[in-house]
Each structure stands twice: as C-alpha cells, then as structure tokens.
C-alpha positions in Angstrom: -13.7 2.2 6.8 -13.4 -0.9 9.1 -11.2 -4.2 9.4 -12.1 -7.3 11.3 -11.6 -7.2 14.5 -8.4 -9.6 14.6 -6.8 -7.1 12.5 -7.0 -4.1 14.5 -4.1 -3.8 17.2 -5.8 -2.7 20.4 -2.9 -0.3 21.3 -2.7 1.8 18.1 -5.9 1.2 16.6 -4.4 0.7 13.2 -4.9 -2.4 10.7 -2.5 -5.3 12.0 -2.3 -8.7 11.8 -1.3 -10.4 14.8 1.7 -13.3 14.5 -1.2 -16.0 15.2 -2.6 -15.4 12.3 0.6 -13.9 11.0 0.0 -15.9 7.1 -4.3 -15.5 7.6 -5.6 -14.3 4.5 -2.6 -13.9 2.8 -1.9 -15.0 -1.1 -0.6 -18.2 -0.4 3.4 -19.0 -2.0 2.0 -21.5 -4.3 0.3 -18.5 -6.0 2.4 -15.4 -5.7 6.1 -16.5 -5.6 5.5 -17.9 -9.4 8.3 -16.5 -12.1 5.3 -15.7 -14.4 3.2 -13.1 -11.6 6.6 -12.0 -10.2 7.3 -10.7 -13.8 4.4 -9.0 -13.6 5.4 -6.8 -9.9 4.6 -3.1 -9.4 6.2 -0.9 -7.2 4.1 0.0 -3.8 4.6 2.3 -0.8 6.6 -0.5 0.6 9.5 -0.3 -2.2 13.1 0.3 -1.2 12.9 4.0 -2.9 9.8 5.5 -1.0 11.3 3.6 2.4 14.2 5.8 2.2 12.8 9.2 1.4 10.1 8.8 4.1 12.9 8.4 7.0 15.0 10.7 5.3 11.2 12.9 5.7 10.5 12.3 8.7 13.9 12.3 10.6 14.5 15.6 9.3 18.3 14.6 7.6 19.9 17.8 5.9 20.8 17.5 2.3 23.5 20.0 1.3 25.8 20.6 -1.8 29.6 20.6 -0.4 32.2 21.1 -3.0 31.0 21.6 -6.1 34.4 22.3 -8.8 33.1 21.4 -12.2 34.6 23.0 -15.4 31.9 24.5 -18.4 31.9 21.2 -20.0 30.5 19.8 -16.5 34.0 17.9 -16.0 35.3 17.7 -12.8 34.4 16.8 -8.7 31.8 17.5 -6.6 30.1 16.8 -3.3 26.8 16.0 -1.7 25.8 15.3 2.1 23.4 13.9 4.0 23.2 15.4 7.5 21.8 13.1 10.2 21.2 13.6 13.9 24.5 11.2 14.6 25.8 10.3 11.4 26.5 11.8 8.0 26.8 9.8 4.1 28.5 11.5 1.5 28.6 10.9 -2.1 32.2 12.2 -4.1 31.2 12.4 -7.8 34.3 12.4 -10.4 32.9 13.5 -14.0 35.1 13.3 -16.7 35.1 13.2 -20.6 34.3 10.3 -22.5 34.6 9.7 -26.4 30.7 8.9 -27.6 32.3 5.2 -29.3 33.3 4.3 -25.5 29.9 5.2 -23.9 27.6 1.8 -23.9 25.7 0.4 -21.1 27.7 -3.6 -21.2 29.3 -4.0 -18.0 32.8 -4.8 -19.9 33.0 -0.9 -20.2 36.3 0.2 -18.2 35.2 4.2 -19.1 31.9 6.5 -18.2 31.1 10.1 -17.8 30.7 9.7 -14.3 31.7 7.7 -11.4 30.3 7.9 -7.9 31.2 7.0 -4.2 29.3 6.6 -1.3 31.6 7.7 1.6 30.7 7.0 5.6 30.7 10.4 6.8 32.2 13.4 5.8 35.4 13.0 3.3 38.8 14.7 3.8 40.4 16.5 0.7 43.1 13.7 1.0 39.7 11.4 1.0 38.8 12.9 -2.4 41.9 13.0 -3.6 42.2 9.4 -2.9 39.1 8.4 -4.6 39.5 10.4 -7.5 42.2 8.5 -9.0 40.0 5.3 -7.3 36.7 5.7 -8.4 36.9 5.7 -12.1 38.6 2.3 -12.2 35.5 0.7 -10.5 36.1 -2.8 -10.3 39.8 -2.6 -10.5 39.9 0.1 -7.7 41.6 0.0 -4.8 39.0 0.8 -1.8 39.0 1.5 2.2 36.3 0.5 4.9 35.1 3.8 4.6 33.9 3.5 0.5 30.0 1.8 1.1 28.8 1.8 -2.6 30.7 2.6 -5.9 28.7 3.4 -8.8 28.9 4.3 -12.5 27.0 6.5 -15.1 26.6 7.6 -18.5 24.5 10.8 -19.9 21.8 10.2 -22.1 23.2 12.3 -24.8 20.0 13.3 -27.1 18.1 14.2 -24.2 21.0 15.6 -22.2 22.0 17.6 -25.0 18.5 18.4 -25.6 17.7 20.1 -22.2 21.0 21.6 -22.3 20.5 23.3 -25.5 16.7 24.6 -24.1 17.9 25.6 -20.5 21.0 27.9 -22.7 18.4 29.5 -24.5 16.1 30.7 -21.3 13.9 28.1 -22.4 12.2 25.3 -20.8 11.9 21.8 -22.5 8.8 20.2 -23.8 7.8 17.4 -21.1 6.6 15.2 -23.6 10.2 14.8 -25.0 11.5 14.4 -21.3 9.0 11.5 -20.9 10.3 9.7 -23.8 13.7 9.1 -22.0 12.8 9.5 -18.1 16.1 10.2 -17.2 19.4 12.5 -18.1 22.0 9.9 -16.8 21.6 6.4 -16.2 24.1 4.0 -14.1 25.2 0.8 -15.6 26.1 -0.5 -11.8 25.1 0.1 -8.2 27.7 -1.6 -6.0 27.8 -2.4 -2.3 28.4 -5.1 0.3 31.6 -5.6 -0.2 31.6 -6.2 -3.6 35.3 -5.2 -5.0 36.9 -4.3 -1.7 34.4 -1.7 -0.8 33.1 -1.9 2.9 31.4 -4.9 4.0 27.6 -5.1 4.9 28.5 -5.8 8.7 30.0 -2.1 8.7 26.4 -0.3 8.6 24.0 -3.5 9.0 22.9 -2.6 12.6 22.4 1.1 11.9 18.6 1.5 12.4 18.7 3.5 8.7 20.5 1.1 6.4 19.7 -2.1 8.5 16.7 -2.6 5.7 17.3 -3.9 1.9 19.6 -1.7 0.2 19.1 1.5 1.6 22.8 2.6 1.5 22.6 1.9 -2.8 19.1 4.0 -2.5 20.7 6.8 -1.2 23.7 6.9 -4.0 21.4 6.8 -6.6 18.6 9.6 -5.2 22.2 11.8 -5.0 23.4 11.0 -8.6 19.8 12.2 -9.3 20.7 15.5 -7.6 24.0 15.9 -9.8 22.7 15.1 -13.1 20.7 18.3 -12.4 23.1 20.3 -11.4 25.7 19.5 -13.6 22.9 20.0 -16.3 22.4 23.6 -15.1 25.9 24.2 -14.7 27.2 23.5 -18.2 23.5 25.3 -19.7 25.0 28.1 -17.8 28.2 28.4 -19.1 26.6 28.4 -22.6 24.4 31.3 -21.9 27.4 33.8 -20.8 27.2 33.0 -16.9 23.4 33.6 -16.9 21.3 31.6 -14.4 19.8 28.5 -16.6 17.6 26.1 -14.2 15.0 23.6 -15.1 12.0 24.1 -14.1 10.9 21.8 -10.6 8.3 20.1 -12.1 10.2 18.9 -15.1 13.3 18.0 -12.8 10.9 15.6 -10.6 9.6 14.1 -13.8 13.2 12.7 -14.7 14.9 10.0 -13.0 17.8 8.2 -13.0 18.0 4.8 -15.6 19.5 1.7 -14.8 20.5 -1.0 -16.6 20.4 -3.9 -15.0 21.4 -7.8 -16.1 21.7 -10.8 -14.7 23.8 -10.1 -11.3 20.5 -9.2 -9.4 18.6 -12.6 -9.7 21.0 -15.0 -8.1 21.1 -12.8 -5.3 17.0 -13.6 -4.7 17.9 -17.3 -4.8 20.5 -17.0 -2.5 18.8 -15.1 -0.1 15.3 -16.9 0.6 14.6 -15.3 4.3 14.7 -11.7 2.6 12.9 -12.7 -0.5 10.2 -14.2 2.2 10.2 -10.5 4.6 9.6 -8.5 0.4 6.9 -11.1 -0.5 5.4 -10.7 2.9 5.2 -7.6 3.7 3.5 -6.9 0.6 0.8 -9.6 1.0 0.8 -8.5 4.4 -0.4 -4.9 3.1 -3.2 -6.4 0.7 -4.7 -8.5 3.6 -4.9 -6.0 5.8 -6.7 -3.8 2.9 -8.7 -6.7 1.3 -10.1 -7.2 4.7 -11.8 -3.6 5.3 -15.4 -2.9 5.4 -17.3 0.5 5.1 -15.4 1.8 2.4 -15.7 5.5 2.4 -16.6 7.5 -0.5 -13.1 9.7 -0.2 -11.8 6.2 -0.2 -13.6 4.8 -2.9 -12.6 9.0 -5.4 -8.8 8.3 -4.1 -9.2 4.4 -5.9 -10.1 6.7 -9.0 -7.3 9.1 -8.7 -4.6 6.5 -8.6 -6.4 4.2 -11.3 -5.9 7.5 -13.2 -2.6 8.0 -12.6 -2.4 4.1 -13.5 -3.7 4.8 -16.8 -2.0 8.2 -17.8 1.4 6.1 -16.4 0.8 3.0 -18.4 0.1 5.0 -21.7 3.3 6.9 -21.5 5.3 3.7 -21.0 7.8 3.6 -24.0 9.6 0.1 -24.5 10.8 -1.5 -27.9 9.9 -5.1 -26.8 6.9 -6.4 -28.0 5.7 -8.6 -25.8 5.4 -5.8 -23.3 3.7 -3.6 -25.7 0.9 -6.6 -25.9 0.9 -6.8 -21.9 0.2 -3.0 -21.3 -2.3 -2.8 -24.4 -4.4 -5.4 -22.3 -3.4 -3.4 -19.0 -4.9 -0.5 -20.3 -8.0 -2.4 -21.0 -8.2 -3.6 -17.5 -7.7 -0.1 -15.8 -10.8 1.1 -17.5 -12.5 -2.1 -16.4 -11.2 -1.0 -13.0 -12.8 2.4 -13.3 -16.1 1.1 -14.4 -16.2 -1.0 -11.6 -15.2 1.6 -8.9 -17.6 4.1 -10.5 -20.5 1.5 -10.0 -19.6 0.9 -6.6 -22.9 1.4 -4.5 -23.3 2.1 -0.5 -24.7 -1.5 -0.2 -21.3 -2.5 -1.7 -19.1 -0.3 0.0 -20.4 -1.3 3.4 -19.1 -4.7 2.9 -15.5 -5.9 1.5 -15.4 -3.5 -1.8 -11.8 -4.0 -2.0 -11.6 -7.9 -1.4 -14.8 -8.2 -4.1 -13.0 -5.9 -6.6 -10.0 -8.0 -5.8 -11.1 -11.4 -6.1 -13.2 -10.3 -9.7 -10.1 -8.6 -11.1 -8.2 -12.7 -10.4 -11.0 -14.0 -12.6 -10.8 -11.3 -15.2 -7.3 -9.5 -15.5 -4.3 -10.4 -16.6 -1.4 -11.1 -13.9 -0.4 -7.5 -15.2 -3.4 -5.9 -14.1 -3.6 -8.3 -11.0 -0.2 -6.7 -9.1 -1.2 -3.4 -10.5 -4.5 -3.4 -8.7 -2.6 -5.2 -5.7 -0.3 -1.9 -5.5 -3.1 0.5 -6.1 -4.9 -1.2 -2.9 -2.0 -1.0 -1.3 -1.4 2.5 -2.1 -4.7 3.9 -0.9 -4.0 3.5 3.3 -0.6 4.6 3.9 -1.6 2.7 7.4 -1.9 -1.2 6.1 1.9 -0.7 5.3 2.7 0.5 8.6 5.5 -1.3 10.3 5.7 -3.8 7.7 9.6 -2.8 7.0 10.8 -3.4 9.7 11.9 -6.8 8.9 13.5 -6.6 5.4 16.5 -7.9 6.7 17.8 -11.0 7.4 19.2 -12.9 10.4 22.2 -14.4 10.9 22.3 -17.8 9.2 21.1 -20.7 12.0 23.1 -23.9 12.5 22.3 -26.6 10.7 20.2 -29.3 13.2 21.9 -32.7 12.3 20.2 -35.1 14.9 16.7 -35.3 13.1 16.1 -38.5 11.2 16.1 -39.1 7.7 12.0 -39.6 8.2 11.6 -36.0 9.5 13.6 -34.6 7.1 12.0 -36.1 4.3 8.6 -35.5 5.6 9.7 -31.8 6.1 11.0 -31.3 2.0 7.5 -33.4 1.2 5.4 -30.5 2.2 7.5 -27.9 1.1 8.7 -29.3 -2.5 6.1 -31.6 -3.5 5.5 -29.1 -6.1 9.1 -30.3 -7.8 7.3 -33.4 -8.7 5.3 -32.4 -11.4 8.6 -31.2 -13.1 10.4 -34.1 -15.0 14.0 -33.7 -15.1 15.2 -36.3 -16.8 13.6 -34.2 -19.7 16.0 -32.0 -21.4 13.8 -28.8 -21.9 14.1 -28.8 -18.2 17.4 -28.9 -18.4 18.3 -26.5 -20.9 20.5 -23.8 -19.1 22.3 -23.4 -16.1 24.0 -20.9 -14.2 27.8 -19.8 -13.6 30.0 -16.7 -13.1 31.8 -15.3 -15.8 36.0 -14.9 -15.4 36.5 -11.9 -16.6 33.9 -9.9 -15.0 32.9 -11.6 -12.0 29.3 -11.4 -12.7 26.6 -14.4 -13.2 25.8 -15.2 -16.7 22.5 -17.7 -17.9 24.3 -20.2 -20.4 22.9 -23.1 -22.5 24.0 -26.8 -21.3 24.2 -28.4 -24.7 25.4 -25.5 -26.8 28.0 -24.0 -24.1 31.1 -25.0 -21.6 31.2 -24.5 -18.1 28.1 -26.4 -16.5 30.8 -28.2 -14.4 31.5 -24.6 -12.7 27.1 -24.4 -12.2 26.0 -22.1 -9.3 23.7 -23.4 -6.9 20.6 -21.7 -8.6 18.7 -25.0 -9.9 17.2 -25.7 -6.5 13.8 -27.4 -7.9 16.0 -30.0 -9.6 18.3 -30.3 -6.2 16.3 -30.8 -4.2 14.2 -33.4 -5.9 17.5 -35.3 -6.1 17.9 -34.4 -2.3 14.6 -36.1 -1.3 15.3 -38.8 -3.8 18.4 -39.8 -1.6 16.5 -39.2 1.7 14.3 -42.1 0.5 17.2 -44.6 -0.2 18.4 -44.0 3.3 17.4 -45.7 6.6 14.6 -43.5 8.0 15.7 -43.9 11.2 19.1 -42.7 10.8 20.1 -39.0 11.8 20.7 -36.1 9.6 24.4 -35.9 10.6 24.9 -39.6 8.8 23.3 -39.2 6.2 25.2 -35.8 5.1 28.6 -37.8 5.9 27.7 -40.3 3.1 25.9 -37.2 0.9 28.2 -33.7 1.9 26.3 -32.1 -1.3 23.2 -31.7 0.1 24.4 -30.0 3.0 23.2 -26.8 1.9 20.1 -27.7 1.1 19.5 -29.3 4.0 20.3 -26.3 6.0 18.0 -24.0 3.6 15.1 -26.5 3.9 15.2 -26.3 8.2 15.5 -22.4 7.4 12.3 -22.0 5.1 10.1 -23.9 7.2 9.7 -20.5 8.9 9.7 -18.1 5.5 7.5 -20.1 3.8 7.8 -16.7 0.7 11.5 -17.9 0.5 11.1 -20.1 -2.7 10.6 -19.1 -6.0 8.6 -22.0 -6.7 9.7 -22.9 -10.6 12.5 -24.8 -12.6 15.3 -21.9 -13.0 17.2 -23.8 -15.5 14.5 -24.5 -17.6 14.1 -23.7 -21.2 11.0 -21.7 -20.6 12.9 -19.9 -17.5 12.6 -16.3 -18.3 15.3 -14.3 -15.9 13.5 -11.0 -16.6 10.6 -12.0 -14.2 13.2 -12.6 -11.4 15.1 -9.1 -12.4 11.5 -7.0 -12.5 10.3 -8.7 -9.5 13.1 -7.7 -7.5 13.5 -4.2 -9.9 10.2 -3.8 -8.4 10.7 -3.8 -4.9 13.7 -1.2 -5.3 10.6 1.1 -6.5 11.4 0.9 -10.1 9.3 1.0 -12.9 8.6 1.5 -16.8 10.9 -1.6 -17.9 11.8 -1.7 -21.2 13.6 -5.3 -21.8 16.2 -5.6 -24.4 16.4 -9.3 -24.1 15.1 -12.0 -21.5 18.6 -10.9 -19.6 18.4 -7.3 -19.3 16.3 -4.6 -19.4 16.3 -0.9 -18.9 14.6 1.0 -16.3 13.9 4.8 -14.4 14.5 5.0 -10.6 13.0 7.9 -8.8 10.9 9.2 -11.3 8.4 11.4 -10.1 10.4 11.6 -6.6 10.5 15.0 -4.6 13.6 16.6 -5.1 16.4 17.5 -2.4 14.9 21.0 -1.3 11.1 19.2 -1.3 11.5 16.4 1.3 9.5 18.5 4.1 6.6 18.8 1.4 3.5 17.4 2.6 2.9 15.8 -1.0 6.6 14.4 -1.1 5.4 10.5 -0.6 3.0 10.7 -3.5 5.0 9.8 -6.1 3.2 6.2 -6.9 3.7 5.5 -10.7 5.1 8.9 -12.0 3.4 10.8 -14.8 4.6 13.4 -17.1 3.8 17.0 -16.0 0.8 18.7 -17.6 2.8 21.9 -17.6 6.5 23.5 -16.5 
C-alpha cells in the first residue's frame, strides 16, 4: 500500500496527517455529526473498550483474583486487581440475594444481585468492610476519595441458570443459546466522576492511563466480566459435589457484559463539545488516512473479506425486538454482500489506485447510513496503523476564559458561519418545539419530557442549543455592532454560556451535534448509540427511543489471554463455531 505523500510522517513512516491539513479530507461536520448517521455508529479499533485492553496488553498490567469468599449460592465478596508498574485498581464485588420480583433493569431499583466498586489501589479489610455495607446502597452510599466508579448488576437468570445447570452436569452449553443473550450479567449503571460522592475526575485525570474517555468505567466493567464467570463456575461447582465445572474459553469470550443504558448518557455529549469533537475526529481522522491509500495489496484487499465476513455472520446473529432495527440490518445485510461483490471484483488496475476511497465514495451513493459507518469501521479496522496516536486526545482541556472585548460584529460573524445551519429550522413552529429536557427529583437523572403534555419546562437543561443560539444571534443583531462582548452580556447574562461555547468550538469544529434536540422528530437513541458506540459497544436492541440494551466486551480476550497475539481482534464478535 501507499498514502500521499502529505500523509506520511517522515520520522515514523506511518500514515499521518499533519496539523496543516489537520481537517484535509475529512467528512466534513455538516455530514457526520447528524443525529440520523450518529444513530447509525459502529464500534472501531478506536473505541473506549479496545483502547483499554491494548495498554493494559502492551504495558504488561497483572490481573490477579485476591479474595475470593462466596458461599454455594455465589453470595458473598470478592476481589480483583490490576497490577501496574506504579499503581494498582481494584474492584470489591458484594453479591447478594435478590427476590426475582425486585430484579428489573429501571434505575428506581434500590436492590441487585451484585454491586461493584472500583477502588484506587489495593483495599484494606477495614476498606471492604467499609464498602460492603456502602456499596449496595449505590446512590444513597456514603463514599471516600478512594471509591472511583460504583456500579450495579443483575444475572440474566434463563441463561445464567442455563449455563449453570450445563457446567453441573460436565457439560458444555450450546453457543447458539449463549448468543441469544450475549451476556450472564448485565449492569443497570456505571458510575464515575464524582457522581454520588465517589472520587472526583481531577483525582486520576493526569494519570497517563485513565487521562482518556472513560477508561477508569472500562476497566470496572472488563472486571465484572471476570466475576460473572467465576461466580458462574463457582456455584456450577457446588452443584456437582465440589467437582471442577469451567466453561469452556471460547464460549466465555463469546459472552459479555449487558448494559442498559437510558437517557443520562446524551446530555453529557452536549455538554461536552471539545470531547465529542477529539471521538468524531479521531475516527474521521482514521478513514482519511485509509481512504487516501494507493496500491492496495492483495493480503489487504482477503483481510477486507475476512472482516466483511465477520460483518455479516455478526449482523445475522443480532437479536433485537424493535422493528425498525430489524428493517435497518435486513438492508445491512444486503449491503455486505454488495460489499463482497465489489471487493471480489476488485482488479490490479483498481487496486493500484484509491480502492478504498472508490469503494467508499460508491457505498455513499448506494448504502444505507447503516452500511455507510459499518464500511467506515471495517476500513478502519484493516490498518491497525491509520489509528495510531489518534487517542491521544480524547480528553478535554480545561475550560478557556470567556474573551469579552470582541464586538458584537465579530461575534455575530463568528455564530454566522458556524450556526447558519439553525436557520433552516423554524422555531416558532411547535413540532420543533415539542420536548425539552430536565432532571428528574428523585433520581437525579435527565429525563426527555413533552412541553404541552408535561410540567417542568421552566426547570429545562441547556440541551436545546440550535434554538439558543438562534435567539443568541438574533440579539447580537439588535445590538450596536460596534459594542464589546462584555456589554452586550451585561444587558443579556443568558447567553453567557453560549457565548463562551461558540469562541470554544471555533477550534473543535466536531463539537456540535448539528440538529434541533427538542424536536418532535428528535430521536435520543441516535445520541445514546453514537456515544454507546464509541465505548466499543454493539448489538443494540432499543426498547423505546430512550433506552436500549446492549453487550460490552463481547468477543474480548479474557483475563489470562491479554499477552495473546490475537487478543485485539475482537472487531464485531461472533458466536463460536465450536467449544
């Protein structure tokens, strides 16, 4: 293969794009950062899940069982660390019973079979002993600095049961029935930052491996995937008499851990644009540097095939009740084999030039935005070298001080170019006005309401930023032009914000999802898959346009398999052909 040669780094040799032509060849905003083609996301090699176990990989960290004191119906504590060179994370899990009528996946539940902490370093029996009494109150815990991310589960009870029942018997389960669930266990939250006392961010934001986007709530869940198996075995053991009951490795890395996940994720996208710019461009980042290759290599050109393969087998064992989706991957199917034609047609003459930007480019005029980001991922997936380095910055800054002595003109001029698009919306209109967005009482977490039917638009969270900031610009332009900034936002203190976002997205132009969030066509589940996706998460299966189910770390390597060679090819899991 070859890139351009403004895309090759002279010191490593490698595909890179220099920060002259740091947006060159990129999707531009107006295209990707769409609610309709972010519902549509894929994970890649640049998702929060494969991040983590490639440093944990490559740095070598130890992964050890500590205490491990669980009674034959799997009840009680146990202990898992990470070793690193200078550093360790724990995580403390409490199991305990829970009536079946108690066990549901709402976030009002105050019981679960398990809940999890993820402790800075190494705990102390009076650290456990704390949290045990701590941990399976959740959100009305008490928590030290120590406590980074508190999390809760629930067993899925046919298929735990199931596997249980197989593993007792000296026998191994049928994959296929382990593929219609994914998981054993599945949390109903993943908390960190602060969130209910826990430690703060600022505690573990410079360290070099949980400086980048959620790394620290990666880690607790890859570790809750560890105890679901052992607990599993555990309890199959005690059934058989004390006899040795273990699933079999394959079948373990086939099952992940389920999630279901609501509405507290999307504000959080909204309210942090220079992060939501660093996911988006990173990932276009990838795709230029791979769309821009020449002399595609046959080995090249067979590994496209194995992963549209894997696409395909992945995409036909997706199980989801909502229909919609059904349509989406019927037609996804349809556009993988289209993608295998095509790559099987591929000639020399064609592979000497841009295959991958052609195959791109046709696959914008003929697939669906489903099979659009899955081919965007694929590409992506092929050269573990576009990615390279493109991490690094998914993190954010510290917020920059607002700049109050430009004029009225320049600010205007600056919103013009980067929310013209908020003129073609009409907000006067009451279908684009429809919902809004607030945080419930009782549980602290946002909720999507319905202006007209429902209370509470008085208590709105800044979310609706198309419609603010037309009615930002729309005061810039009854103000003297030549007045300064600082003025202007003495006379008008609630555009503050916006003015302060607007200076900060001149330089993350990825920042904006560019739609009407409180519209009646607003769909929140694009915002939750897009930013599901990222994490590394995939076969959704929405229950509504507010929540939807998914697996995390399916197909992952297991505890004992980091040093595997193979143990970062785990793009879009498929069943195992055999135990």
């Amino acid at each position: 293969m070859s890139v351009a040669l403004n895309q090759i780094s002279p010191r490593e040799g490698k595909p890179h794009l220099g920060k002259s032509d740091v947006f060159a060849g990129l999707r531009p905003p107006e295209r990707v950062c769409k609610l309709d083609r972010m519902g549509a996301a894929f994970p890649t090699r640049l998702s929060f899940m494969r991040l983590l176990l490639r440093r944990m990989s490559s740095e070598g960290w130890q992964m050890k069982r500590g205490q491990f004191e669980l009674d034959e119906n799997g009840y009680g504590t146990a202990v898992y660390t990470a070793q690193l060179p200078d550093r360790a994370y724990s995580l403390i899990a409490f199991a305990n019973p829970l009536a079946d009528e108690d066990r549901t996946d709402r976030v009002i539940a105050s019981a679960w079979d398990a809940a999890f902490v993820l402790f800075d370093g190494i705990p102390s029996q009076k650290d456990i002993d704390r949290l045990r009494t701590q941990a399976p109150l959740q959100e009305a815990g008490r928590f030290e600095a120590t406590d980074l991310v508190i999390s809760r589960a629930n067993r899925s009870l046919r298929l735990f049961e199931y596997v249980c029942d197989c593993l007792s018997r000296g026998e191994q389960p049928e994959a296929t029935k382990l593929n219609e669930v994914g998981y054993l266990m599945r949390t109903t939250a993943v908390y960190g930052n602060g969130k209910f006392g826990i430690s703060d961010r600022s505690r573990i934001a410079s360290r070099v491996e949980t400086q980048n986007s959620f790394q620290a709530e990666m880690l607790t869940v890859f570790l809750i995937r560890q105890f679901t198996f052992d607990q599993l075995e555990h309890i199959a053991a005690c059934r058989a008499g004390g006899k040795p009951a273990v699933l079999a490795p394959s079948l373990k890395r086939s099952l992940g851990i389920g999630n279901a996940t609501g509405l507290g994720m999307a504000p959080f996208v909204v309210s942090h644009p220079e992060l939501l710019h660093h996911w988006f461009h990173a990932r276009e980042s990838a795709l230029a540097r791979v769309r821009a290759m020449k002399d595609i290599s046959p080995d090249d050109v067979k590994r496209a095939l194995e992963l549209q393969q894997r696409a395909y087998q992945h995409v036909n064992e997706w199980r989801t009740s909502d229909e919609d989706y059904q349509q989406r991957n019927q037609k996804l199917l349809r556009d993988l084999l289209e993608l295998r034609y095509w790559l099987e047609c591929a000639d020399s003459e064609q592979r000497a030039g841009q295959l991958w930007d052609a195959l791109f480019q046709r696959a914008e005029a003929s697939f669906d935005l489903d099979g659009q980001e899955l081919l965007c991922a694929l590409l992506i997936e092929i050269y573990p070298e576009a990615s390279e380095g493109l991490d690094e910055m998914f993190h954010a800054h510290e917020p920059d001080l607002l700049h109050i002595t430009e004029t009225v003109r320049a600010t205007l001029e600056r919103l013009d170019g980067q929310y013209g698009w908020t003129d073609d919306i009409d907000f006067s209109a009451d279908e684009q006005n429809a919902h809004f967005w607030y945080v419930s009482e009782n549980k602290l977490e946002p909720r999507f309401g319905r202006r007209v039917e429902e209370s509470g638009a008085d208590q709105e969270m800044p979310v609706a930023i198309a419609r603010d900031m037309a009615a930002f610009r729309e005061a810039l332009r009854g103000s003297d032009p030549d007045q300064s900034l600082r003025v202007f936002l003495q006379e008008y203190p609630e555009f503050r914000h916006l003015a302060r976002r607007a200076q900060v997205l001149g330089r993350y132009p990825y920042g904006e999802i560019r739609d009407n969030l409180i519209a009646e066509d607003c769909s929140p589940l694009d915002i939750l898959r897009f930013k599901l996706s990222f994490f590394g998460a995939a076969k959704f299966d929405p229950k509504s346009s507010l929540w939807t189910r998914i697996t995390m770390f399916q197909g992952a390597p297991l505890m004992s398999e980091l040093d595997q060679p193979w143990a970062d090819d785990w793009w879009l899991s498929v069943a195992p052909q055999n135990a």
